[in-house]
N, C-alpha and C positions, 0 to 999 in steps of 0.2 A: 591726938591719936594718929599724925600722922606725920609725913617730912613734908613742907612745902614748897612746891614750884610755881616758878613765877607762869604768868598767863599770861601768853604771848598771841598777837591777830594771826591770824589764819585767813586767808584770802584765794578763794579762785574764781578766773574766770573763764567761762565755756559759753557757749554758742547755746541759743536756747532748740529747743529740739522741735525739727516739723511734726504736725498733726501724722498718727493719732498719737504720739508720746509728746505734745504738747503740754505746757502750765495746764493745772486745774483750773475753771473758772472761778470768779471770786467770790460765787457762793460756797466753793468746796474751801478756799483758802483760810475762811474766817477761823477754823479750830487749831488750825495749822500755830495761828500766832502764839497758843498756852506752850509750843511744843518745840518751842526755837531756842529756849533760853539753856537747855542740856546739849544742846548740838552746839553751841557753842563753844559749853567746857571741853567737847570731844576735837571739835578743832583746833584748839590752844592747846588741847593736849600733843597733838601730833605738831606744832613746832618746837614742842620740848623733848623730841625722838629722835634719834641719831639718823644719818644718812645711809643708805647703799650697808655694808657691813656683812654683803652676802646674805645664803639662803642657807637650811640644813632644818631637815623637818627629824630625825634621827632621835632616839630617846637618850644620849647623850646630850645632844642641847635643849632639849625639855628639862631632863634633869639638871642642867646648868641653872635654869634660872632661883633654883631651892638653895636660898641663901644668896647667891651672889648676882641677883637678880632682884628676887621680891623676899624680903629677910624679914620675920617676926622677929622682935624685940622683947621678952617676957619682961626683962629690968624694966624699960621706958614704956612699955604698953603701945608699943607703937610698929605699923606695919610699914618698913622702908622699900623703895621703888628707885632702884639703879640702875634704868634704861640704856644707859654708854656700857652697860655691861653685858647687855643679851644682844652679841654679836659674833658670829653669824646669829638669826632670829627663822620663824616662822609665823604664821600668817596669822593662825588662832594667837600666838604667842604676843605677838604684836599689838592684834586688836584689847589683849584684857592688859596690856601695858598702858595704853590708852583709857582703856573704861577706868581701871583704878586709879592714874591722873587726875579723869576729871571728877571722879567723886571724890577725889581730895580739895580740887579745886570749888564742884559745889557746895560740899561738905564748910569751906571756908566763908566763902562769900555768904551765904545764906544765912550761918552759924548757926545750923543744926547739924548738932554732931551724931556722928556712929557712934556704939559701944566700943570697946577694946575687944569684944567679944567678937561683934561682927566685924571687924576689920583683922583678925586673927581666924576670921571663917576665910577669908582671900588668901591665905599663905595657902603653895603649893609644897606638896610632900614627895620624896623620893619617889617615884613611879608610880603617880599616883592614877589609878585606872579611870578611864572616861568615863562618862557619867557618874564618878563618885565625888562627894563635895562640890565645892560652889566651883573650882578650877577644873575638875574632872567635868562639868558640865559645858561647862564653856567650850573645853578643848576637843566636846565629843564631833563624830561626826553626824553628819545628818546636819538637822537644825538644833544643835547644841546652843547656840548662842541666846536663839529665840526662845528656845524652851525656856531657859532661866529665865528669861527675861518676864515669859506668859509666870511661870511657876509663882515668881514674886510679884505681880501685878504691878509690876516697875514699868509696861510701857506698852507697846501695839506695833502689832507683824500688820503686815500683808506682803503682796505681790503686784502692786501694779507701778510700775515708773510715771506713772500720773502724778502719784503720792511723794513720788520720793523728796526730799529736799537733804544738802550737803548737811552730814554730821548723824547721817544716821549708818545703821548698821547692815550690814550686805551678806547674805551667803550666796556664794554665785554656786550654782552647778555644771561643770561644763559638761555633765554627760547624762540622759536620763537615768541615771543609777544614782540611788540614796542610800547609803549605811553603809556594808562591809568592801562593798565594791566600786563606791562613790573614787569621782575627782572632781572637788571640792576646794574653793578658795573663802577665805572670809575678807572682810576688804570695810575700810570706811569707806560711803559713799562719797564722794565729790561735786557729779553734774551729769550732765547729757552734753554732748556735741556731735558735728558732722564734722568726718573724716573721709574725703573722696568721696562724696556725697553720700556714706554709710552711716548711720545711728550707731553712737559707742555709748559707752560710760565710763567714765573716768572717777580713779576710784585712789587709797591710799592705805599701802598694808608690807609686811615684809612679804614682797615678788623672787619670783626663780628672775631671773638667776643673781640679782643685785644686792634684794635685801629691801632695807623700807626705799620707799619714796613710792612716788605717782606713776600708776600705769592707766593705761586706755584700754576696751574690750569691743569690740562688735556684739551688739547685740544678739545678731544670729547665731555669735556662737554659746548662751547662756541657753540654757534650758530649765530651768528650776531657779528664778530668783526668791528671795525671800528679804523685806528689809526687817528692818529693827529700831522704832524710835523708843528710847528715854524718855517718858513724860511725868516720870512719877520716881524721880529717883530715890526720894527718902523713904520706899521700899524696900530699896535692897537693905535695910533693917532686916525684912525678912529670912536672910540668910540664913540664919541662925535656927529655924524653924522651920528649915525645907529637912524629908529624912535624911539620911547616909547617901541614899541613892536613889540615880532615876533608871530604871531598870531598863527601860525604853532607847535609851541615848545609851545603858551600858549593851544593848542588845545589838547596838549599829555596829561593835566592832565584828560581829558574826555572820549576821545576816543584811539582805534591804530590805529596805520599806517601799511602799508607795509614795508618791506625790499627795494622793487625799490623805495618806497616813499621818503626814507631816503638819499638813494644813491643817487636818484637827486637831494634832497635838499641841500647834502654835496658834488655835482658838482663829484660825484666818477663813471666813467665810468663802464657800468656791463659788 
């Protein structure tokens, strides 16, 4: 059910971060080990992604990726991923170019397969509105990413960089504002390091102004983190059995939300 790419290592290394964004202790890390093996596929996904290739968030290259990006197959039953082709890219754009890698990639390795059904829920449609379908969820603003993520109990939000480990999922906020008035990045996470003696993160997504690859953040300037771990991927079965729509994520293109609004929608305790 799907095109296979090869899995290639994924490797970074950063500076571990002083107290209080210090490692968890190793009573906290013990659950962490079930929840490694999906982060994985999401960093092997991102050395099968193109370089640099520019920026353009534009409903022109949204709509570029329908078809000549992510192409349902009705003859072959099969959903294809033509990542050398969504260039220039975007950030949300990026990050589900990666999710659908690696659940091809787990989907292989594990050999439990999706239906054609639910791998036919990931095609994206001409202008397709946010919060509709499993793409319009992804691509909403707010916490889109996480929502899907809570909706299909495919995995677990929070918010603390205690927790974080490389290969999970990031929505940074760079301004207290959520939903219509948001600026917003979506980003795979990478690490922590010190830069001029500042706490960053280092993260991996299509960036202004280049396109994919690796960028760094000052902490101080995020205001709204959110991760996103994978720990239940043979979930996103689920897909197929969420409504049409989340009206929630469609409602971010209008108006904002709050910060608590978010956390409760993404099940993350304050």
């Amino acid at each position: 059910m799907y095109k296979l790419l090869p899995l290639l290592p994924f490797c970074i290394t950063c500076t571990p971060m002083e107290s209080p964004l210090a490692a968890p202790p190793a009573t906290a890390a013990a659950p962490q080990q079930i929840n490694t093996a999906f982060s994985a596929y999401v960093l092997g996904a991102i050395s099968n992604m193109p370089q640099g290739g520019g920026y353009s968030g534009t409903p022109a290259t949204v709509n570029h990726l329908v078809g000549n990006v992510i192409a349902w197959n009705a003859a072959s039953q099969q959903l294809n991923i033509r990542p050398n082709n969504a260039r220039p890219s975007f950030c949300s754009g990026a990050c589900y170019l990666v999710l659908l890698q690696a659940l091809q990639q787990w989907e292989h390795h594990t050999q439990q397969p999706f239906s054609a059904q639910v791998w036919q829920s990931f095609a994206i449609s001409p202008d397709q509105a946010d919060g509709h379908g499993i793409w319009g969820r992804a691509n909403a603003n707010g916490p889109g990413f996480a929502k899907l993520v809570t909706d299909l109990h495919a995995g677990i939000n929070f918010t603390d960089y205690r927790q974080a480990r490389a290969g999970d999922f990031l929505k940074i906020f760079w301004t207290p504002n959520i939903g219509a008035t948001e600026r917003g990045h979506l980003v795979v996470y990478l690490g922590t390091e010190q830069i001029g003696g500042q706490a960053h993160i280092r993260y991996w997504s299509a960036n202004k102004p280049g396109g994919y690859g690796v960028k760094t953040a000052p902490l101080s300037e995020i205001h709204h983190p959110i991760f996103t771990r994978i720990t239940r991927p043979q979930n996103f079965a689920n897909t197929v059995k969420l409504p049409p729509a989340d009206e929630d994520l469609a409602a971010m293109l209008s108006r904002n939300f709050t910060y608590a609004q978010i956390l409760k929608m993404c099940k993350i305790p304050r």
